[in-house]
C-alpha positions as CSV (number, residue, x, y, z in Angstrom):
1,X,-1.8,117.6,-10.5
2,X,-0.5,120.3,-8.3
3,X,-1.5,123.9,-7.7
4,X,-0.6,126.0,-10.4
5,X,-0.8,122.9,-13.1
6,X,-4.6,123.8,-12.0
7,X,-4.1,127.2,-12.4
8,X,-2.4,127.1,-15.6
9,X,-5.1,124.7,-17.1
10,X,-8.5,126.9,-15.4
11,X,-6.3,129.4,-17.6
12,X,-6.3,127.5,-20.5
13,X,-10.1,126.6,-20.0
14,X,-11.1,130.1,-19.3
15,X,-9.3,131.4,-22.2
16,X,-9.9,129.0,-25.3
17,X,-13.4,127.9,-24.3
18,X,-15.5,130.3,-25.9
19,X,-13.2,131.3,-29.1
20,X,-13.5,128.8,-31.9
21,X,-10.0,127.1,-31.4
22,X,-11.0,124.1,-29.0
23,X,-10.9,124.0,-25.3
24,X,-10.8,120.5,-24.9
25,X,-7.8,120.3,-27.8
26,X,-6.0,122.8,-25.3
27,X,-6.1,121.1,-22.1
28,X,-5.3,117.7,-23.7
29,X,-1.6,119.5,-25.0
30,X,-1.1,121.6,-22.5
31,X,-2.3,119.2,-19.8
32,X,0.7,116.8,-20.9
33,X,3.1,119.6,-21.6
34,X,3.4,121.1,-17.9
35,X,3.8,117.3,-17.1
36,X,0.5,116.5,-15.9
37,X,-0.4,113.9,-18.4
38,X,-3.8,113.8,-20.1
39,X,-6.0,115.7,-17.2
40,X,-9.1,113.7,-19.0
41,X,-12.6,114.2,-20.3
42,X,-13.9,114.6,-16.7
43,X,-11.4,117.1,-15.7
44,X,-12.8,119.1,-19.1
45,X,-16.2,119.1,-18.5
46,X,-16.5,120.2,-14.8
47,X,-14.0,122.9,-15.9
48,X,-16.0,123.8,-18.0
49,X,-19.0,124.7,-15.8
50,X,-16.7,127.2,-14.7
51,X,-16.9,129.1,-18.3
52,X,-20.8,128.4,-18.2
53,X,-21.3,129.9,-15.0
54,X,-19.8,132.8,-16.7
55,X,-22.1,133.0,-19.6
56,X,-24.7,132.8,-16.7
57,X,-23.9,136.1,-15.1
58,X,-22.9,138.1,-18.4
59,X,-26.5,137.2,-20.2
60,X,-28.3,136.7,-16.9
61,X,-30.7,139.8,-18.6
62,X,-31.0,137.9,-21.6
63,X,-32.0,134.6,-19.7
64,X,-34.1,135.9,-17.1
65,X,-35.9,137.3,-20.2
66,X,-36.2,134.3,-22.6
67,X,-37.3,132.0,-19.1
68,X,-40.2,134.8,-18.6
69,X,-41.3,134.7,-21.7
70,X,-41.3,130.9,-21.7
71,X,-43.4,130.7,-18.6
72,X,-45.8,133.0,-20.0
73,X,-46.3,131.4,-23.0
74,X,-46.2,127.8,-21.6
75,X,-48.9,129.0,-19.1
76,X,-51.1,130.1,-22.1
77,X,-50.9,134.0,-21.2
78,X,-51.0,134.6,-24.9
79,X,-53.5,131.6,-26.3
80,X,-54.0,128.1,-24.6
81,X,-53.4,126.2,-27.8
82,X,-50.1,124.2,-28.6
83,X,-49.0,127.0,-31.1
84,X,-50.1,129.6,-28.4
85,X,-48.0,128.0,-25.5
86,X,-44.9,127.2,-28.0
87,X,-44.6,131.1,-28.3
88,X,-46.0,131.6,-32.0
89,X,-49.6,132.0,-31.4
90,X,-52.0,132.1,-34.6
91,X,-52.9,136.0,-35.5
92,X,-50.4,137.3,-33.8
93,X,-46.5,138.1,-33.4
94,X,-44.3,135.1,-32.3
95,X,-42.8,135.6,-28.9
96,X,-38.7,135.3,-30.2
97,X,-38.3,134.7,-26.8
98,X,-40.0,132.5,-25.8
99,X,-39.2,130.4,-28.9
100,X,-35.6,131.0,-28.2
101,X,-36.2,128.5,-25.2
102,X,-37.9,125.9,-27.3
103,X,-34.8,126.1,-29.9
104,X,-32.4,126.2,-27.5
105,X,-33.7,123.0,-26.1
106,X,-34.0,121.4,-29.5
107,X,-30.7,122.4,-30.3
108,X,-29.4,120.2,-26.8
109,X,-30.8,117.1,-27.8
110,X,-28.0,116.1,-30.9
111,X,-25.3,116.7,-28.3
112,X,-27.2,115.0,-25.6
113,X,-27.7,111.7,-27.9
114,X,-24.6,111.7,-29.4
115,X,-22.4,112.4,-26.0
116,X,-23.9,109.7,-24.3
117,X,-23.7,107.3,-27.5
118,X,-20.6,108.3,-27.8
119,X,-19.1,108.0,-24.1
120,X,-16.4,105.9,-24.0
121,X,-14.9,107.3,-27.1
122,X,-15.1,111.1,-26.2
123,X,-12.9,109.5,-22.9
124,X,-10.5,107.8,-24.8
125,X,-10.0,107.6,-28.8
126,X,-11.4,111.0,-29.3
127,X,-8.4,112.4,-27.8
128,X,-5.7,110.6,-29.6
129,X,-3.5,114.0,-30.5
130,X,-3.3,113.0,-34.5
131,X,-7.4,112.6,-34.4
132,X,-6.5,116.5,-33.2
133,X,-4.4,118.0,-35.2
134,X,-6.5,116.5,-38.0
135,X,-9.9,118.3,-36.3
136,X,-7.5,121.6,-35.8
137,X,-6.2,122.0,-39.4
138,X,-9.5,120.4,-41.0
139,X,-12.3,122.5,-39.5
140,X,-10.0,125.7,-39.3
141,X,-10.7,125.3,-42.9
142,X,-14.4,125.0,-42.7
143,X,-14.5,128.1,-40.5
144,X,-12.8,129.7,-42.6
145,X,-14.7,128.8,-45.5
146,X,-18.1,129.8,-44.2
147,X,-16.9,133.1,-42.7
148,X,-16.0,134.0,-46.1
149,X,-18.9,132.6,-48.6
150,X,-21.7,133.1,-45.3
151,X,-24.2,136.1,-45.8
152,X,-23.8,137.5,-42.6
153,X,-27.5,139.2,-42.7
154,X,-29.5,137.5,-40.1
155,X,-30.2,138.2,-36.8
156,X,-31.5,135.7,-33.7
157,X,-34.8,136.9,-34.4
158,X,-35.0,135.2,-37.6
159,X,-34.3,131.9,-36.0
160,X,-36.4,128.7,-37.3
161,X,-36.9,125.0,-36.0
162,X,-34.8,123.4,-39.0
163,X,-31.8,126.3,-37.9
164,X,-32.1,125.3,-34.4
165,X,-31.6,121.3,-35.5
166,X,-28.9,122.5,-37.6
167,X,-27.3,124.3,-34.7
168,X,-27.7,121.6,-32.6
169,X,-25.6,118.8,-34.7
170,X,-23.0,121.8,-35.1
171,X,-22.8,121.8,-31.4
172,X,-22.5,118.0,-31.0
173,X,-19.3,118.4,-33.7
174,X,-17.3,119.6,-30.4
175,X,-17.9,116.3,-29.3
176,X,-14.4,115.5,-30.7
177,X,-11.7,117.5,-28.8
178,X,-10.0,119.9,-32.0
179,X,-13.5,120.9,-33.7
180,X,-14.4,123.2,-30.6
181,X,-18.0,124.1,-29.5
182,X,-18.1,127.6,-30.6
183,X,-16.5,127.1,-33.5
184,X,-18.9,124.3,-34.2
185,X,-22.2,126.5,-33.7
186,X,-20.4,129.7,-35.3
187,X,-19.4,127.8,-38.5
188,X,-22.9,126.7,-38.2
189,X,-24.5,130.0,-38.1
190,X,-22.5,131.4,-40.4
191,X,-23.4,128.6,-43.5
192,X,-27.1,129.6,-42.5
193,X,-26.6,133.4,-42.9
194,X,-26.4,134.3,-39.9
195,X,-24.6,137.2,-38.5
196,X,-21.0,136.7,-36.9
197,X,-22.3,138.2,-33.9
198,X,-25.9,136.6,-34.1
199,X,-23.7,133.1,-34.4
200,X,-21.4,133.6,-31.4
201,X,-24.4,134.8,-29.2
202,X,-26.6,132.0,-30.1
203,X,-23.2,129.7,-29.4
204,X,-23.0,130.7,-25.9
205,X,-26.6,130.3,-24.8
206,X,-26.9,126.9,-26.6
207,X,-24.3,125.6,-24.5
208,X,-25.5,126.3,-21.5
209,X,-27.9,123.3,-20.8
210,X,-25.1,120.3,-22.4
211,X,-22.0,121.8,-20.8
212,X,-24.0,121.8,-17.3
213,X,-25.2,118.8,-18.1
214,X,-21.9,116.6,-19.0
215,X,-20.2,118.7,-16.3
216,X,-22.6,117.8,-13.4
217,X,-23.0,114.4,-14.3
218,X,-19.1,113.9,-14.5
219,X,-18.8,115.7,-11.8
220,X,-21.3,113.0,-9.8
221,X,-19.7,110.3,-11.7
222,X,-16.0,111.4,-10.4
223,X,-16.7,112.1,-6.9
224,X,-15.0,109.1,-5.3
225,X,-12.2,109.0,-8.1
226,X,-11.0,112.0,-7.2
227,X,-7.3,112.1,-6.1
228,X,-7.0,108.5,-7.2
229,X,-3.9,107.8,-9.6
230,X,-4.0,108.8,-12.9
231,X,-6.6,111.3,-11.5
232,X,-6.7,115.2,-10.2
233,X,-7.5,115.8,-7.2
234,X,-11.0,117.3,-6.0
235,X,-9.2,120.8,-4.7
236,X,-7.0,121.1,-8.1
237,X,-10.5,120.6,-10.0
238,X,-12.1,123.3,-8.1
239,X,-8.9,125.6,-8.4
240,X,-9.4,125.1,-12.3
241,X,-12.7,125.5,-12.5
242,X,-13.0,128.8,-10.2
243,X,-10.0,130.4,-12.5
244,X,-11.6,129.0,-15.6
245,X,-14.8,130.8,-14.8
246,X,-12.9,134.3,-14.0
247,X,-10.9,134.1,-17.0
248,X,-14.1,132.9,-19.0
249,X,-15.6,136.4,-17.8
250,X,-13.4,138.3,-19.3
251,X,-13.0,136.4,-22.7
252,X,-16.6,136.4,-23.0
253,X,-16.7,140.5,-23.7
254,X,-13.5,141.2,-25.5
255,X,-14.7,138.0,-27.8
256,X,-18.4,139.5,-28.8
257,X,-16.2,143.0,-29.3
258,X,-13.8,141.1,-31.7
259,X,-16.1,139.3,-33.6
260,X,-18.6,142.0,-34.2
261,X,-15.7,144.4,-36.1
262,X,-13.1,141.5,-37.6
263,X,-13.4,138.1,-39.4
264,X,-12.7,134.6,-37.9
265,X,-9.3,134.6,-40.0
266,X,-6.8,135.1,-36.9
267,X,-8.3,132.3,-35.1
268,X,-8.0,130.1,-38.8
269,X,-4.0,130.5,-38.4
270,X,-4.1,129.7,-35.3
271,X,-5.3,126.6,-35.5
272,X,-3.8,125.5,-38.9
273,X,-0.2,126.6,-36.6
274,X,-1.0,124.8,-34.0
275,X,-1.6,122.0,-35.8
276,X,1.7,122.0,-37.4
277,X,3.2,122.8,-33.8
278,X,1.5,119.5,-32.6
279,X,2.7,117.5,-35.7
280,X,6.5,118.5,-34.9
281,X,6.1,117.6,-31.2
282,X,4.7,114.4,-31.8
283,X,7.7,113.4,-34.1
284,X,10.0,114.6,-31.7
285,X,8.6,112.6,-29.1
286,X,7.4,115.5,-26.9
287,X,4.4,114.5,-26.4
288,X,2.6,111.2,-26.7
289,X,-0.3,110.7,-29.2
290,X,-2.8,108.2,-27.0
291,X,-1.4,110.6,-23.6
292,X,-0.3,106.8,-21.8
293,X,3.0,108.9,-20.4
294,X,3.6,112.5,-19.5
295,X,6.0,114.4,-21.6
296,X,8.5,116.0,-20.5
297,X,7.8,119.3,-18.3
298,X,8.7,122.4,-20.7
């Protein structure tokens, strides 16, 4: 992988990773398109910490405020009993943020158990390109579905364990390149009556601990593969991830503008055409369903 095959695909990364159309689907075509083969599931996730780093400094308010809360509570500045430190002590208002911690760490654990049971799949099977157009087309039909027959009342103040479980294995659908993260947790939100805003809010602070998670570890994992055939190189990576986490920046406030005025249907064509786009170039030989040789630079 050269120079700007990293650029294009910290791009890619930075672009698709927090709208509901699959990151991971997106580097895996576009990866093999621009003749760089398959870049992998490690590439993915230490890109990704580029996008998460974003997240970090556009709610770093927000987090600062929920990890307060959580030390106050978990200190017992509010009651020293196990309801008291969780954040909902008895006789009085729950602490939301405080709680928010709790749930977001609850809603880590699917993805967490189901990543690492998963492993060797998520690297290899999972990104067979039919698997994706099947994910693509499929759930852009289960977004679509709950954006139209969701409530859309709730906010992340109404926010219980059972919705944080039910967030969580949401998440861990992203597990399989084509569902996509966001899209995962939005659809997710959205089924519980949760507002579209609420739902792609909640979707970016939910991520934060898994996608720093898988991205660290692969990126401790990969550290003497790098540059090794078959593999990209240590400065491409980094050249990714800084332009993913530039590009993520930006996506990150024109997306919470967009989905707090119009409905997820754009992003439902999208994926039901790139689907079809995916179909044609597989049967044209463009690109290669298992990723074993590039394609053909376009």
């Amino acid at each position: 992988m050269g120079t700007w095959e990293a650029i294009v695909l910290g791009f890619v990364q930075g672009l698709t990773e927090f709208l509901p159309i699959s990151s991971s689907a997106h580097l895996r075509i576009v990866g093999e398109l621009i003749g760089s083969a398959d870049p992998g599931a490690a590439f993915t996730a230490i890109t990704q910490i580029g996008t998460e780093t974003a997240v970090l400094l556009y709610f770093r308010r927000d987090i600062a405020s929920i990890c307060r809360a959580w030390w106050r509570s978990v200190r017992g500045d509010r009651g020293t009993d196990l309801r008291a430190r969780l954040g909902a002590p008895v006789g009085q208002p729950q602490d939301h943020e405080a709680m928010m911690a709790w749930f977001i760490a609850l809603g880590s654990v699917p993805i967490v158990v189901l990543g690492l049971a998963f492993q060797d799949k998520i690297e290899g099977s999972f990104r067979n390109l039919w698997l994706i157009v099947l994910t693509l087309a499929g759930f852009a039909l289960v977004l679509g579905w709950a954006d139209r027959v969701g409530a859309k009342r709730r906010e992340l103040t109404e926010l219980t364990t059972r919705d944080a479980v039910v967030f969580g294995f949401a998440q861990a659908l992203a597990l399989i390149p084509g569902v996509s993260r966001s899209g995962g947790t939005i659809t997710g939100g959205l089924l519980m009556g949760y507002t579209r805003e609420a739902a792609a809010r909640y979707s970016f602070l939910l991520a934060l601990p898994a996608v720093f998670g898988s991205g660290l570890f692969q990126l401790a994992k990969s550290v003497g593969d790098f540059g090794t055939e078959g593999t990209p190189s240590f400065g491409a990576t980094l050249i990714a991830t800084l332009i993913a986490f530039v590009v993520g920046y930006v996506v990150i406030i024109a997306f919470l503008k967009i989905v707090s005025t119009y409905s997820y249907k754009p992003f439902v064509v999208y994926r039901l055409v790139l689907a079809a786009l995916v179909v044609v170039l597989l049967l044209t030989g463009v690109l290669d369903a298992t990723g074993a040789q590039p394609a053909t630079v376009l």
